[in-house]
N, C-alpha and C positions, 0 to 999 in steps of 0.2 A: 294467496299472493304468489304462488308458485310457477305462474307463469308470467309474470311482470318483468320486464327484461332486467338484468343486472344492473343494467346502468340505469335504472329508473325508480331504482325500489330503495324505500327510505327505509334503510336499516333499521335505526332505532329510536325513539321516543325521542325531539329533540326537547330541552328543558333549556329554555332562552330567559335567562335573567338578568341581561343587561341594559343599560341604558346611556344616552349620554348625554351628558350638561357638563359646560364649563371648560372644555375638553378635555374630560375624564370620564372614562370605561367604570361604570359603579356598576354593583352587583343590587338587585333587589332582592328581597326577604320577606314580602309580603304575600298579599294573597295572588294568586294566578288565573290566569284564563284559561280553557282549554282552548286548540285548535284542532278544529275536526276537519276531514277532507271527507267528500259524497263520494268517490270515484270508486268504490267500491262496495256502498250499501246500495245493492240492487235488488234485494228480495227484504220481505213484511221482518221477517227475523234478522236483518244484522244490523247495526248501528253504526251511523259515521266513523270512520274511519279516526284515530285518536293519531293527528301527526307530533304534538308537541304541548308548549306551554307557554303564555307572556305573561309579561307582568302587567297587572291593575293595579298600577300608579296611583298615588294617592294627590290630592290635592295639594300638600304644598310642595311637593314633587315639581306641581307645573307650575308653581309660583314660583319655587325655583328656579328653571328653566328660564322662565318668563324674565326673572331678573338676570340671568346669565346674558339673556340677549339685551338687553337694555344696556348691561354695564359695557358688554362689546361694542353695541354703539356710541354709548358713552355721551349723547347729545349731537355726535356727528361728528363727537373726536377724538372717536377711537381708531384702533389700530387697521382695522380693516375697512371703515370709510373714506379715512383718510391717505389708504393704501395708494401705491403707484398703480396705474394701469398691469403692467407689465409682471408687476408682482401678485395681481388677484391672478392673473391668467395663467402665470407658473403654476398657484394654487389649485386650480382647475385643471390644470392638466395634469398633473400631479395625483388627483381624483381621479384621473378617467384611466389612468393608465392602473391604477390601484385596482379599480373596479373590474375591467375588464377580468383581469386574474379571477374574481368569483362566478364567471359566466356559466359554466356547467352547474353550480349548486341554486344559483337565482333560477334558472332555466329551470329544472328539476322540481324547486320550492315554485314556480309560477303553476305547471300542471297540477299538481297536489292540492294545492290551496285555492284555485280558483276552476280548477276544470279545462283553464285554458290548451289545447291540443299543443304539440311538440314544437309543427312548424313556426305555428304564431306567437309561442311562446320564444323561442329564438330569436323570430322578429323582433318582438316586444324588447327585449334585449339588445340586439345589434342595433336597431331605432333609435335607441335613447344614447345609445353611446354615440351615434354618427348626431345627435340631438345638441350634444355638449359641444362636439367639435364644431358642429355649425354656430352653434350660440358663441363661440370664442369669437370665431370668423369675421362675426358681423358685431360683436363687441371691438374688435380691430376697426372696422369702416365707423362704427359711430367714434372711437377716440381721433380718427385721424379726420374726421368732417369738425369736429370738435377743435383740431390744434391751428386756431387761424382767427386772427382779431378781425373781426365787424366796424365799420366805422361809417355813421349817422350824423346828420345833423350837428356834426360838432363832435357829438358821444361814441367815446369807442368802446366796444364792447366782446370781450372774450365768452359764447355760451356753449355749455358742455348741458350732459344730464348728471343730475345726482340721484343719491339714492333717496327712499320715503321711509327708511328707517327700522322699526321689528315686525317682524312677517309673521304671521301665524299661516302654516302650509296644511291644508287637510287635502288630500287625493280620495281617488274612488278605488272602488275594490276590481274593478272590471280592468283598469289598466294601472296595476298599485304600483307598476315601478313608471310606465311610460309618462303615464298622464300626470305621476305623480310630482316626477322631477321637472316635467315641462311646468311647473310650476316655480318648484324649490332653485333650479339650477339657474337660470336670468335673474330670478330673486336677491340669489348672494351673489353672484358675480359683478351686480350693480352697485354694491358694497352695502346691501341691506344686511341684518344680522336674523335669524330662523331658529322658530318653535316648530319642530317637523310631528306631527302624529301619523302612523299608519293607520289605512284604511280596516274596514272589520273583516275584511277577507284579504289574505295579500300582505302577512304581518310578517311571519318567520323569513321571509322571501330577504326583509330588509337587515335582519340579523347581521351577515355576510360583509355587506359593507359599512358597520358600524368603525371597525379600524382605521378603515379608509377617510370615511371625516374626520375622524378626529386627527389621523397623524396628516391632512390636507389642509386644515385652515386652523386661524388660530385660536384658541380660545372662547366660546360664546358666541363664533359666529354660526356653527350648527347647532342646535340643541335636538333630540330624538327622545321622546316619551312613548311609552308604550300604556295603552289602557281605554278606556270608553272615551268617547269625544263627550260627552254631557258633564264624564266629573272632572276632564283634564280641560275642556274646551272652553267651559262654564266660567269656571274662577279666572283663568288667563282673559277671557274680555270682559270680563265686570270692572280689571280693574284700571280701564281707560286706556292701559299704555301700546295695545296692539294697532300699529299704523296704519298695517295693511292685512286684510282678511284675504286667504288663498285659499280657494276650497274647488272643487269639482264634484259634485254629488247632487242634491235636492236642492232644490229653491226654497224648504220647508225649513229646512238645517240652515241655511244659507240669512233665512230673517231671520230666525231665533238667535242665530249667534251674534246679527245686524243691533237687535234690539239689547240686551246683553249690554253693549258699548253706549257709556256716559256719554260717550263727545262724536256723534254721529259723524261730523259734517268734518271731523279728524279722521274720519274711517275710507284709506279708500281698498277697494274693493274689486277683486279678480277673479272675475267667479266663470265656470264653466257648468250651467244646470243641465236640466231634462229637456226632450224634446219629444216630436210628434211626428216626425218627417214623414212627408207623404210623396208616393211616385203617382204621378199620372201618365197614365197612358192612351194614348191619342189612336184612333181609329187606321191610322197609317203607320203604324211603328212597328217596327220587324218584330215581330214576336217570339224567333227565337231568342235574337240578342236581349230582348227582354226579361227572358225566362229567365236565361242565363245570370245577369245583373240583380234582379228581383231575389234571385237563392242566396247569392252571397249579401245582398243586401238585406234583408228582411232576418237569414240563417247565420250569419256571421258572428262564430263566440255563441249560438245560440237565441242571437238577438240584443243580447247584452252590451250592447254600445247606444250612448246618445246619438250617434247619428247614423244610427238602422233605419231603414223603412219600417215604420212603424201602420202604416194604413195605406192599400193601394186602391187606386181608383183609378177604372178601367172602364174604355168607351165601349159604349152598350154591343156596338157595330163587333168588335173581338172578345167580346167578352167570352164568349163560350171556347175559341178557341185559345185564349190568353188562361182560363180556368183550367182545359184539360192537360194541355203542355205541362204547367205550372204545378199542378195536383200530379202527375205522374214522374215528374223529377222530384218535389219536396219524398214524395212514395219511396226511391230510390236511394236515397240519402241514408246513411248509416250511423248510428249508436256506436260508439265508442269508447275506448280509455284514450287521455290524449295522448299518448305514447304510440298509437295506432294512426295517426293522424286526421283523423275522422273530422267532419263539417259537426257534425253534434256530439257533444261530451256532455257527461252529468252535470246539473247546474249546482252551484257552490253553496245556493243560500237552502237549508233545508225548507225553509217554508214557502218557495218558489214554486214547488210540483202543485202544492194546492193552491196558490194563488191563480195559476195559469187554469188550473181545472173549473176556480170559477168564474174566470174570465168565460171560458167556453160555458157552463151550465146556464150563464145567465143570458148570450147571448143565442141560445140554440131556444130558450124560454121562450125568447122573444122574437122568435121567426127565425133564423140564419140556420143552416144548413154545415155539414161538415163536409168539405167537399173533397176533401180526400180521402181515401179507405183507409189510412194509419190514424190518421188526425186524431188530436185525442186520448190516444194508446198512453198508459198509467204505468209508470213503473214508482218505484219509491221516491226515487231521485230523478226523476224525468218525466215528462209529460211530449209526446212527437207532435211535432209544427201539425195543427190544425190551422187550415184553411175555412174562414167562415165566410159563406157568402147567404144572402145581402144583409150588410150590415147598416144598422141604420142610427142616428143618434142617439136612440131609448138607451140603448147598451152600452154596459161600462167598456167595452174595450174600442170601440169610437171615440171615448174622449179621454180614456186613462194610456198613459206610456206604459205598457205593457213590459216594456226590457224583457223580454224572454218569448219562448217558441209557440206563439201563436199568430196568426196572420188576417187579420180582417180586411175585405175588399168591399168596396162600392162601387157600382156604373154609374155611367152619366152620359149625356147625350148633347149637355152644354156644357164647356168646361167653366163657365159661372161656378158651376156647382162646388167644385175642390178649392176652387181660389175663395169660393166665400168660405169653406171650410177653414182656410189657411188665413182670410185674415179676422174670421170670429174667435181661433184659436188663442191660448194663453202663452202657445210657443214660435219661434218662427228662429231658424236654425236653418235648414235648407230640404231641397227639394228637388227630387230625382224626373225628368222631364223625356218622355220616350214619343219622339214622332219623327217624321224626315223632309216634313213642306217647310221652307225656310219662312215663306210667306205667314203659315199660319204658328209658325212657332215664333216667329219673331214679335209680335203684339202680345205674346200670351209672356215670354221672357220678361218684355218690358212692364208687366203687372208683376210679376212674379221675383223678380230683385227688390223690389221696393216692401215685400212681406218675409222676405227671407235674407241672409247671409248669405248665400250661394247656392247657386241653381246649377245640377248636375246635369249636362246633355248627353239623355243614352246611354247614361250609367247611374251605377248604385251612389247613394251619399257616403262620402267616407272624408278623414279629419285632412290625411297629407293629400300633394307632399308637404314637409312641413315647411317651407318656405312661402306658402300659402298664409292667408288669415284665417285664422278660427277661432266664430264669437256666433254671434244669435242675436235678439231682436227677441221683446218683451220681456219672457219670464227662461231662456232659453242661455241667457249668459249676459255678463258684465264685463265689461275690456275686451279685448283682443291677444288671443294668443296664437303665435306663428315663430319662427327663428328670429324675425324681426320685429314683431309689437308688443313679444314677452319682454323685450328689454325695454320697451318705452313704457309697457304698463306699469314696471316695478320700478320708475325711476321717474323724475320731474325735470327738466328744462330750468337748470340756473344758470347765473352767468354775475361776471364782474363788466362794471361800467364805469368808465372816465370821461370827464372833458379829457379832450385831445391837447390839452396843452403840454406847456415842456420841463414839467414840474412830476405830470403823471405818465409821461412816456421815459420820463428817466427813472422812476420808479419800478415802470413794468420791465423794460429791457434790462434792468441790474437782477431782478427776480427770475427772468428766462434764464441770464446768462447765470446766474448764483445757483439755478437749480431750487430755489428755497421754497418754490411753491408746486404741490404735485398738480394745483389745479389751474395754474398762471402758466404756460409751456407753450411751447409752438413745437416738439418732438412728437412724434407718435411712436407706437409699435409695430413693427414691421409684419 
C-alpha cells in the first residue's frame, strides 16, 4: 500500500458501531460484518482488502426502528407531519450544510468500498448535495402552487400534497450515497418519517453522516440500521405498518419484500429496478461519435449502472467498421485504483469476475467470437470488457443484465429486429438511438417512446440531468423519480373543501389570519 497516495490511504481498520433510532447515536455490541474492499486483491494470493466492521442488527433492533418511525408520525400527528413548510426546509438545510463538512471522508469511503474511480466519486457527492438543494427548490414551487383556494360549483377548495407516512428506504450498492438519498431525501421533506438500511457495498461511506441526522431532524424521523436486508427488511414488512417501500436494486428483492406486506393495496411503492438498455445503430450514424458514446455508455463504473448499454445492435452495413473502431478503444482503456482516475477500476462484488467469465464461456460455447484481443483477460478481481460478437438469444448475456464489463452485439438489417427485442423484453428503461436521417429516425422514435422511458439521440443512456424524469416501463421501475416527481411519488394530493358560504369563509379567514392551521394559509416560502 506504499504507493497509495496520502490522501487516499485508509489508515486504519475502521470499527463502525453505531446506529440510530429515536434520535439517539446507540452503540452496538453484537455480532459484526466484515467490510472488505477488491482494490487491492490483484494476484491468486491476497485477499480482499479488510476496511472495517458494521453491525448485524438484530431483529428487534428494526422493530425498533420501525416503531420509532411510526410513533414520529404518530397517525399524521406528529411533530414533523404536522410541521411548517418552512420549518422542514430549515431542517434540510441544516442537513446539507452538516454534510457537506464530511465530503473528503464520503469521497474516500465511496472509492474503497465500491471501486468507484476519484472523479466520479466526487461527482457522486457534489450531485447529491446540488440534489437536496434542488429538491428544497422545487419544494418552495409546490407550497406556493399550493397557497391559493380553488373555488367550484359552489365548493371551495384549498389542495396541497401530504405525506404517505413510514418509508422503508433501501438504495443500491452502485450509487450508495446518490441514488440512495434520491430516495430518502423528498421522502422526509414531505413530512414522511424513514427506516434507512444501507446498501451491501457502500455501508461505512454512510457512517460520517450519522450526526448529521440526528442533530437535523427530530426524533424518529430518520432512523439508520445497519445489517442484512433479509433479517432487518423481513420483520419491518411483515408487520403491515411500512406505507411506502423505497428500494432501488432487483425486481426479485423488490416482490419478496412486496409479498412480506399483509395490506398490499396499503403498500405504495417507489422502486427503481434492473434494466437491458439497448443502442442501436443505424447504417448512417457517425461512427466515431458512436464509439465514443458506446465506451462510456456500455464502460461507465465498469458497467455497473441500470442505465448502461447493456446489448448493441449494429446495422450489418457498419458493422465491421463500428467492431474495429470499437474493439481498439475498449483495447486502449486502462485498469486502475480509482485514485488514478482510470474508465476501469476493480469490481466491488468478489463473485463478479466469475459471473462475467461465465457470461463470456457460455456465449463463446455457443458461437460468438471475442472480438477484442484483451477481452476476457482474468485477473482476481477483474475480468477486461469483452466484446462478443454475434450474439444471439441461446445465450445467457442476451437476455440477463449483466451490470458489469462485458459487451454483447447483434447486426440487423431491419430495425424490426431490436425493437422486437425491446418490446418482447421484461425491461424497458431507455434506449440509446445513433443515425442522422431525421426522415428515418423519426418513425423509428415514434415506436420507440411508447417501449421505453426515454430515448437517447446520439448518445449514451444515462439518469440526469436530474431535473429530468427517471422511471422505466414493465419490470424496469415503479413511480417516477427526478427533482420533481420524487416529491409527488412520496406524497398524495389532499386538500380541504367548503360550501362557499358565509359561515365557512368566516371560518377559513379567522384560521389564515389566526395562523392556527399550517395546512389552511394563503403565505408561502420565499
Amino acid at each position: 500500500m506504499n504507493n497509495i497516495p496520502k490522501e487516499y490511504k485508509i489508515e486504519k481498520h475502521i470499527t463502525h458501531k453505531q446506529f440510530l433510532i429515536n434520535g439517539e447515536i446507540k452503540e452496538w455490541n453484537g455480532k459484526m460484518a466484515n467490510v472488505l474492499s477488491t482494490l487491492l486483491c490483484d494476484t491468486d494470493d491476497k485477499e480482499p482488502t479488510l476496511l472495517g466492521t458494521t453491525p448485524l442488527m438484530s431483529k428487534d433492533l428494526a422493530i425498533e426502528a420501525l416503531e420509532s418511525a411510526s410513533k414520529a408520525f404518530n397517525q399524521g400527528q406528529g411533530i414533523w407531519p404536522t410541521m411548517k413548510v418552512y420549518e422542514r426546509i430549515n431542517c434540510m438545510e441544516n442537513f446539507v450544510d452538516k454534510m457537506v463538512l464530511k465530503r473528503e471522508e464520503v469521497v474516500k469511503l465511496l472509492m474503497w468500498e465500491i471501486g468507484k474511480n476519484l472523479k466520479d466519486s466526487e461527482k457522486e457527492f457534489d450531485r447529491t448535495v446540488d440534489y437536496i438543494k434542488d429538491t428544497i427548490e422545487e419544494y418552495k414551487i409546490i407550497d406556493r402552487n399550493g397557497a391559493h383556494f380553488q373555488n367550484s360549483s359552489g365548493v371551495r377548495a384549498l389542495i396541497r400534497r401530504g405525506p404517505l407516512g413510514v418509508v422503508l428506504c433501501l438504495g443500491p450498492y452502485n450509487y450508495p450515497l446518490n441514488e440512495t438519498f434520491a430516495l430518502l431525501i423528498p421522502a422526509i421533506i414531505m413530512g414522511n418519517t424513514t427506516i434507512f438500511k444501507p446498501a451491501k457495498h457502500g455501508v461505512l461511506l454512510i457512517a460520517p453522516l450519522l450526526e448529521a441526522f440526528k442533530e437535523s431532524f427530530p426524533p424518529g424521523v430518520v432512523n439508520i440500521v445497519f445489517g442484512r436486508g433479509r433479517e432487518l427488511a423481513t420483520p419491518i414488512m411483515e408487520t403491515g405498518k411500512i406505507d411506502v417501500l423505497a428500494l432501488i436494486g432487483h425486481s426479485s428483492s423488490a416482490i419478496s419484500l412486496q409479498d412480506l406486506h399483509p395490506q398490499k393495496n396499503r403498500l405504495r411503492l417507489v422502486l427503481g429496478l434492473e434494466a437491458k438498455n439497448p443502442a442501436i445503430i443505424l447504417k448512417d450514424a457517425d461512427i466515431d461519435l458512436t464509439v465514443e458514446e458506446c465506451i462510456s455508455g456500455t464502460l461507465s463504473f465498469n458497467g455497473q449502472r441500470c442505465t448502461a448499454l447493456k446489448i448493441l445492435y449494429v446495422h450489418e452495413d457498419v458493422k465491421d467498421e463500428f467492431l474495429s473502431k470499437f474493439s481498439e478503444r475498449v483495447d486502449n482503456l486502462k485498469l486502475g485504483m480509482p485514485w488514478e482516475n482510470t474508465l476501469l477500476t476493480p469490481l466491488p462484488e468478489p463473485s463478479k469476475p466469475n459471473y462475467i467469465s461465465d457470461l463470456i464461456d457460455d456465449a463463446t460455447n455457443l458461437g460468438a467470437k471475442i472480438i477484442n484481443k484483451r477481452g476476457g483477460k482474468k485477473q482476481k478481481n477483474y475480468v477486461y470488457p469483452a466484446i462478443l460478437y454475434p450474439v444471439t438469444h441461446e445465450m445467457k448475456v442476451y437476455k440477463e443484465e449483466q451490470f458489469g464489463p462485458v459487451i454483447p452485439v447483434v447486426s440487423f438489417t431491419d430495425v424490426s429486429k431490436p425493437i422486437d427485442y425491446m418490446a418482447s423484453s421484461n425491461y424497458g428503461q431507455q434506449v440509446s438511438i445513433f443515425g442522422k436521417n431525421a426522415s428515418i429516425l423519426g418513425p423509428i422514435i415514434d415506436s420507440l417512446v411508447n417501449l421505453v422511458c426515454r430515448v437517447n439521440l446520439n448518445s449514451a443512456c444515462q439518469r440526469g440531468p436530474d431535473i429530468y424524469p427517471f422511471t422505466g416501463r414493465k419490470d424496469s421501475a415503479v413511480s417516477t423519480l427526478s427533482v420533481h416527481d420524487a416529491l409527488r411519488s412520496f406524497s398524495i394530493r389532499t386538500f380541504v373543501a367548503s360550501k362557499d358560504n358565509e359561515l365557512n369563509k368566516g371560518i377559513l379567514r379567522e384560521m389564515i389570519d389566526s395562523k392556527q392551521s399550517s395546512f389552511i394559509r394563503t403565505d408561502y416560502y420565499l
